[in-house]
N, C-alpha and C positions, 0 to 999 in steps of 0.2 A: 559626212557619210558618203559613201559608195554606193552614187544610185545603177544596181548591176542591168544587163540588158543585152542578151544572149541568145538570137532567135535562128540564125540558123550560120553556117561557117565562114561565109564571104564576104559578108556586109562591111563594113569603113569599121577599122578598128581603132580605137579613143583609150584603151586601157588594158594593161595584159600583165601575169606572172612569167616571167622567165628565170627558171632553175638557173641553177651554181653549178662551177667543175670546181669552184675555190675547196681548199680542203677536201677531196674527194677520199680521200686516203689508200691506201695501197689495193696493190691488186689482191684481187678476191682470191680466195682457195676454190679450186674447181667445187668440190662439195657445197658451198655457199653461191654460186651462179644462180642465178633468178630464172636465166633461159640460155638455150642452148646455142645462137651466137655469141652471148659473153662466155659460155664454157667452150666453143670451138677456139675463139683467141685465147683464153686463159692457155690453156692444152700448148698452142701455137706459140706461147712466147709473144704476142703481136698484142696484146690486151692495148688499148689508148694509156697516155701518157696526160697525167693532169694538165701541165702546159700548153700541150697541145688541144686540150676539149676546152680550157681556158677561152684559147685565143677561137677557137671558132665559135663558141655564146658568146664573147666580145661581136663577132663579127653582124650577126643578128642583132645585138641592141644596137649597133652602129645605123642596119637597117631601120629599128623601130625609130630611131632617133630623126631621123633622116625626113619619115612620115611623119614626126610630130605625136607618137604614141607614148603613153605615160606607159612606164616600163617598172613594175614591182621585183625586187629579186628576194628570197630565200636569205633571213636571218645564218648565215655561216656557221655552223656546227661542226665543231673537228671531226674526221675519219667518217664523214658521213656523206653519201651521195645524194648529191639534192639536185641531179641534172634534169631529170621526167614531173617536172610538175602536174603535169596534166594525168598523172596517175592518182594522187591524191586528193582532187578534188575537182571539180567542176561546175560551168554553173547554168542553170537551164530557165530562160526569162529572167527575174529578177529574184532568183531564189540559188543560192550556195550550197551547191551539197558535198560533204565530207565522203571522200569513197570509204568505203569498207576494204583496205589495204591490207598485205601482207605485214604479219606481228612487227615484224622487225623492222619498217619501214616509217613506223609511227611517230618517229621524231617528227622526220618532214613536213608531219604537219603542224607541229610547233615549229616553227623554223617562218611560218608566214602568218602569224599568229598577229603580228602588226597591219597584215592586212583584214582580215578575217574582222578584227577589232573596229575597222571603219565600215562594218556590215552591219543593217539592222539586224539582231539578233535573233526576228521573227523569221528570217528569210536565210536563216542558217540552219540545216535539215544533216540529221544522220542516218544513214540506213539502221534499219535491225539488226543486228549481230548474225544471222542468218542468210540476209539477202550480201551477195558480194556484188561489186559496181567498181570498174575504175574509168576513169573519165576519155582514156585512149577508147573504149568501146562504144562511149555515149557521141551519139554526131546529128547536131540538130539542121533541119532543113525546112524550118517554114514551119506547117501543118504537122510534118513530123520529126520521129524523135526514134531515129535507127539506135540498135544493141545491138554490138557483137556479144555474146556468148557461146557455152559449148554443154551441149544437152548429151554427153557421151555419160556413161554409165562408171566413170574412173574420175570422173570429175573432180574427186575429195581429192586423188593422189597425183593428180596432175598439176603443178606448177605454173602451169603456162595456161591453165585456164583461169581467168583473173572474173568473170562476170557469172555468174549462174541466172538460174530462172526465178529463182529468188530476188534478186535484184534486178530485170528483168520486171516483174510485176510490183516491185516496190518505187520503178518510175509510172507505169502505167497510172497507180492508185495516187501518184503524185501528181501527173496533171492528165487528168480524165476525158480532157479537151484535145488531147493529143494522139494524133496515129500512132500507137508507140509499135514498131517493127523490129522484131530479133530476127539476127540471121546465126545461123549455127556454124562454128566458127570451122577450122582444120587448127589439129593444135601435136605438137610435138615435143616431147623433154631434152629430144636429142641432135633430131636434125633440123638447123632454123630454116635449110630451104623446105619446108613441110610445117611449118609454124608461123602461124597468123597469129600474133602474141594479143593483138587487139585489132579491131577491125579496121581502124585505120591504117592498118598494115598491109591489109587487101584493097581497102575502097577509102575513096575521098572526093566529095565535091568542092569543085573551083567554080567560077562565074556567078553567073544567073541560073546557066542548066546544063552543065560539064559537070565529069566526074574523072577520077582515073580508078580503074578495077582491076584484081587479078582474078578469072574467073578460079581459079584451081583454091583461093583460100577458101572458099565456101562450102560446107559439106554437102549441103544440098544445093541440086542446081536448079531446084525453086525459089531460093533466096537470091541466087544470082537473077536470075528472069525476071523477077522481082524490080530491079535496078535497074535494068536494060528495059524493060516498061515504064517505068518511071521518068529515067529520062534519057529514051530514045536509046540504041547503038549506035548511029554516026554520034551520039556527043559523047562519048567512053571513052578512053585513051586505055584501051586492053595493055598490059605490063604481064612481061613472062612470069617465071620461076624464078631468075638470077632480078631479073627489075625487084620484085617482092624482098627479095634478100638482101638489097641492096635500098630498102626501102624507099623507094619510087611513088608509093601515095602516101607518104609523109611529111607533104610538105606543109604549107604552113601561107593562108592567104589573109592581106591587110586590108583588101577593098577587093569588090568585082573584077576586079582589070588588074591587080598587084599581087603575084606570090612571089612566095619566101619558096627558093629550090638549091638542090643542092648542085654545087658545079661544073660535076662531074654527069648528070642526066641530062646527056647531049640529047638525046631521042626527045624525050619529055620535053624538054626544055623548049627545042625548034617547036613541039606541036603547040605549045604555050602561045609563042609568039604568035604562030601563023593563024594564030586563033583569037588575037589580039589582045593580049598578057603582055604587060609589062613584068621582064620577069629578074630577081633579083637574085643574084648569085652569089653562093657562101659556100666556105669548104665545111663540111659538115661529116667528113669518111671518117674518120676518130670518135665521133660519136656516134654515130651509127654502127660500130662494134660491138654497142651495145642490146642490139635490137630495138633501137629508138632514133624518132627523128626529129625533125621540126616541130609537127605536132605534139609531137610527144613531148618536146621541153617546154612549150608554151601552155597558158591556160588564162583565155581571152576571160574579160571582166566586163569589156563596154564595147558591142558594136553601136553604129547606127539603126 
């Protein structure tokens, strides 16, 4: 069995799901886009090429491998996208939660059904059909246990809002013992530089008490204040509007002192180092076409 242990983003990582590009199947029809970066490339002709999002999740298990992390991947299902793990499910101390995912996405979670199966079955939890939850919005940090969500009055018809306040209060009542902190997201169907798809699109902590943030995904700038009180503004790496679009706090860290960044975040990257990050470089611009990054294809199982 899979004893899980998930306390907050930076701790020594010992076990993790990483998505598939295998089988990804063909490009979408603009109508079918999930969000409006994969419908700006659809449009554009420039959509990722399997091959190519192939070889960059290669390049990432290369890293996991490297650190000695047990590495799970996604049972292969034809014409089916299984890159964003960390949509479907997530897990918060030693409990596995199933998000409440788009219809159509529901394979995916049969797809790691072999993992799932080495979990005590006490410690596998579904939301209510009601509360929505995907694990890009859930980001733990110790004592707490930040949401993105989007409390706008169009909620239902909006696509790009993936967590409600439903889900939202359905982690609260889950562990009672926990700060649990929504911040209200900026969410867009059209344009993705205006689209914080999940909050790790805006915010992410690294180290001990680093973070990197855009303040503009946030609706409200008490949510942001929030963060910048928590831990400090010299420890922020503020990221513009094109950084966010280019998703800049989606990286992906394996210990205190070790992230996963993408090659191309010269800026980020230097302030990593000078700040004494060991930092690991991967081409990751093919998937990230997608509105998704590192974090987004991973879905930790065992830190320290």
């Amino acid at each position: 069995m899979l004893k899980l242990n998930i306390k907050n983003e930076t701790s020594r990582l010992r076990a993790v799901v990483l998505g598939t590009a295998i089988n990804n199947g063909p490009t979408p029809k603009a109508e079918d886009a999930y969000d409006p970066k994969s419908l700006e490339h659809i449009k554009a002709g420039t959509y990722p090429l399997e091959a190519d999002m192939v070889r960059e999740m290669e390049a990432v298990a290369k890293v996991f491998e490297k650190y000695e992390v047990t590495v799970f991947r996604p049972e292969v299902f034809e014409d089916l996208n299984q890159i964003f793990s960390r949509d479907i499910a997530f897990v918060i101390e030693d409990t596995f939660v199933k998000a409440n995912i788009l219809p159509d996405r529901e394979k995916e979670l049969d797809a790691i059904h072999h993992v799932i199966d080495q979990i005590d079955p006490a410690k596998v939890v579904s939301p209510p059909e009601e509360a929505h939850v995907e694990g890009g919005d859930v980001m733990l940090w110790n004592d707490h246990i930040f949401v993105g969500t989007y409390k706008g009055s169009d909620y239902s018809d909006c696509i790009t809002a993936r967590t409600n306040m439903q889900g939202v209060n359905f982690i609260k009542e889950l562990f009672p013992g926990k700060i649990v902190k929504e911040f209200d997201l900026v969410k867009s169907k059209t344009d993705p530089r205006e689209n914080a798809l999940h909050l790790d699109c805006c915010f992410q902590p690294v180290g001990k008490n680093k973070g990197i943030i855009y303040k503009g995904g946030f609706r409200e700038e008490n949510d942001y204040r929030y963060l910048v009180n928590l831990f400090g503004k010299d420890n922020l790496f503020h990221i513009t509007r094109d950084d966010m679009y280019n998703m800049y706090s989606n990286v992906f860290s394996i210990s205190e002192d070790v992230v996963i960044s993408e090659r191309n975040f010269t800026r980020l990257n230097d302030w990593l180092r000078v700040n004494g990050f060991t930092v690991e470089e991967v081409p990751y611009a093919e998937i990230a076409k997608q509105e998704g990054l590192l974090r987004c294809s991973t879905m930790p199982l065992i830190r320290d």
